[in-house]
N, C-alpha and C positions, 0 to 999 in steps of 0.2 A: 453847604454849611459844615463847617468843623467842629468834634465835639465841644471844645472849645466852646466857641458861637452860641451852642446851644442850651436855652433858657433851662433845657430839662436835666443839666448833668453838669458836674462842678468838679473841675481836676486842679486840686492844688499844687499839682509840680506834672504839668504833660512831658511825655515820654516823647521823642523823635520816632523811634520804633521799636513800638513795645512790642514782648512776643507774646503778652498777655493782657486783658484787661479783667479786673475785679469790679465789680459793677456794686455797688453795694446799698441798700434799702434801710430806711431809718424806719424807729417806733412810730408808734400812733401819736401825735403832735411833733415828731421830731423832722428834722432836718439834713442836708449833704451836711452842714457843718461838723455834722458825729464825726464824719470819718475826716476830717480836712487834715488830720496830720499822720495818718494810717501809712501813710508812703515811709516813710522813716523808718518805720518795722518790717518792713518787706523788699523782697530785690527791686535793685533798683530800674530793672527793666518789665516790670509789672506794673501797669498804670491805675492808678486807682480812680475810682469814677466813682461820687457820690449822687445820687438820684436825686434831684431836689421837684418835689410835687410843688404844685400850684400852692399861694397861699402862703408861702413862707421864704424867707431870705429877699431875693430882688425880686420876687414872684409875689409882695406879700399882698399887690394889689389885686390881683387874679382869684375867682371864687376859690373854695377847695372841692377839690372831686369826693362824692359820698360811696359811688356805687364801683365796685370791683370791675364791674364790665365795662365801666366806661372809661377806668385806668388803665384797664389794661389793652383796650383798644386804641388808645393814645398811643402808650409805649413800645406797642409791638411796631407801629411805625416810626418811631423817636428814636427807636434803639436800633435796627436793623443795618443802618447805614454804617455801625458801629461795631460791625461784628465780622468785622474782615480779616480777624485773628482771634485766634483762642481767646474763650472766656470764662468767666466764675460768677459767679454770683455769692452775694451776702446779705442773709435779710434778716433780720432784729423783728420778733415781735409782729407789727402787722407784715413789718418787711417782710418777716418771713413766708406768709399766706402772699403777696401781691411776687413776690421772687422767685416763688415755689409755682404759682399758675402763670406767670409771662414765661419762664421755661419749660412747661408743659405747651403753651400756646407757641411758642418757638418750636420744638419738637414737632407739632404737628405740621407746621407749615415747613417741615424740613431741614431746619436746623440742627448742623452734628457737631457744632465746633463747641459746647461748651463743656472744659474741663472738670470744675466741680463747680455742688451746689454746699451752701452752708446757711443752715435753719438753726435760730437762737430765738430761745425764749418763746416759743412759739407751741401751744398745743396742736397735736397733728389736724388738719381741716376737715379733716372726713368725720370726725367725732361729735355727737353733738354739745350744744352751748351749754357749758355748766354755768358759768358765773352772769354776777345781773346786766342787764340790760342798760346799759350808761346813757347811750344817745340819745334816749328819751328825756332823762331827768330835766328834772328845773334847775335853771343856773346854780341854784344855791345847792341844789345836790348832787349837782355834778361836779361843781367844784371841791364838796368835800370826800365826793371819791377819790380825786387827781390829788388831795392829801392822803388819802390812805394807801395810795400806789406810789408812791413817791416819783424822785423823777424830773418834776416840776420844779423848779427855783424857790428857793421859800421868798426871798425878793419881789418873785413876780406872783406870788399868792397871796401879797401884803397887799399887791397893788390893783384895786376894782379895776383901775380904766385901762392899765395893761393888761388885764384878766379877759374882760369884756371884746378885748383886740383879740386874743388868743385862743381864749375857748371856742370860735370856731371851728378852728382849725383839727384843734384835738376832735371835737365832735362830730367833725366830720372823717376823719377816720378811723374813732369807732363805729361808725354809719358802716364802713366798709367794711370792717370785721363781723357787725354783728349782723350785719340780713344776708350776708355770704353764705351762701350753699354749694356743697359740694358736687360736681356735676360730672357724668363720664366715665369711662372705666379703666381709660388707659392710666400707667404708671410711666412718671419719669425714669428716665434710664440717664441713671447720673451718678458716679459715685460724690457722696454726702457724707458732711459730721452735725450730727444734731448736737448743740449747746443748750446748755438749761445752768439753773444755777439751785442749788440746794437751800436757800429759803424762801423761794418764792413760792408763798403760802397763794398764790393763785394760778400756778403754773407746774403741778405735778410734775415730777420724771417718768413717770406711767405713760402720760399723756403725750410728752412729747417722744418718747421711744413709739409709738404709734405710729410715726410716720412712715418706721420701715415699713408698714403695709403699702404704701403708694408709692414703692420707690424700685428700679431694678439696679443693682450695683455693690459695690461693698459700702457699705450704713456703719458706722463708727459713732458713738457718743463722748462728751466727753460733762463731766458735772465741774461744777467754778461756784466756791463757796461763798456765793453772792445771794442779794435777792434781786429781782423782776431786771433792772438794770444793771446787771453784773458786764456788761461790755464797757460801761465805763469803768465803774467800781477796779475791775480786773482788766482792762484795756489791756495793758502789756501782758500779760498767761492767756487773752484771745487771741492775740497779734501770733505768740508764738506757735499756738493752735495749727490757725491760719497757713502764717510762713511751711511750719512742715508738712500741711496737708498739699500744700500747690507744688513745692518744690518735689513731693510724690508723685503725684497725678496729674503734672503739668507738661508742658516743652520738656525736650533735655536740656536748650539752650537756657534755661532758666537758673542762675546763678545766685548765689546766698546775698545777703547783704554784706557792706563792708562792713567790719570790726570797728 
């Protein structure tokens, strides 16, 4: 099967032969759609792969997965066939927790081809859980958390019977975030740029600079005068992020985008 083919991963412009692939991991309810137009801002021999979990897009009939081990035991076989060239990873928020442990579980099994990791919006995993407990709540209080994080369409906040379709989904990947515990002692060996955005009243800079504890390589930060969802807000100051971190730490053969 081609990635292509594959129900797990969505390329909206496949490469013939990339010399790179960017893999990249959506928020907690989010989708591959975040990145479906991310190719445009980066060379055009760098294939962009958006990860699409169970439960959302063409998948939307399929349960959603709750438990960290058991996504990422999936993935480490979904993706592996995919990694016959240099790679990167990108993970937003839970992305960044499920991005950060599939390339710790890649490492272990002996994986050395990937270039960089990039962690957004993400407090470092090792720390423990400051903020409430979501997964639990009753629909009606879970839904007015998903107002107070913004994020969510106001459209589809108006609408019970689209809400009642979706809040699954969100809920089940906070399920993933919140009984996640940190396990082990090895450190990724990856050079990394941690992203945060400077109003995300639930996501310190403190916290996610923390991550340099579990990482060996050069750890760069960059702040995006956003809140919680500054990848869209700031899409284009990420993309450019991005573009100059790979075209760093990447191939030589990796060339700029056209003008």
């Amino acid at each position: 099967m081609t990635i292509y083919e594959n129900p797990w991963f969505q390329v909206s412009k496949p490469v013939s032969e990339p010399i790179m692939r960017l893999f990249c991991f959506p928020y907690a309810g989010g989708s591959a759609h975040i990145y479906h137009d991310w190719y445009k801002f980066l060379p055009p021999n760098i294939e962009v792969v958006g990860v699409q979990y169970p439960g959302r897009g063409m998948r939307f009939s399929e349960p959603p997965i709750t438990s960290c081990e058991k996504m990422l035991t999936i993935l480490l076989t979904q993706i592996q066939p995919y990694l016959d060239r240099p790679f990167s990873f990108f993970g937003h928020s839970n992305g960044g927790l499920i991005s950060f442990e599939l390339a710790r579980a890649l490492q272990r099994n002996g994986v050395q081809s990937q270039c960089y990791q990039f962690i957004s919006g993400k407090r470092a995993i090792h720390l423990p859980h400051k903020n409430k407990i979501l997964h639990r709540l009753s629909e009606h209080d879970f839904v007015n958390e998903l107002v107070e994080l913004g994020g969510t369409p106001e459209e589809m906040l108006r609408d019970p019977e689209v809400m009642a379709l979706f809040t699954p989904v969100i809920r089940a990947d906070f399920t993933i975030s919140e009984t996640f515990t940190f396990q082990g002692t090895e450190k990724l060996h990856c050079n990394t740029s941690l992203l945060y955005g400077t109003q995300d009243k639930d996501i310190p800079s403190a916290d996610v600079l923390r991550w340099q504890e579990l990482i060996v390589g050069d750890v760069d930060s960059q702040a995006f005068d956003g809140h919680h969802f500054f990848i869209n807000s700031h899409k284009q100051d990420v993309l450019a992020l991005v573009n100059e971190r790979l075209l760093l730490h990447s191939p030589n053969s990796i060339h700029k985008p056209a003008a």
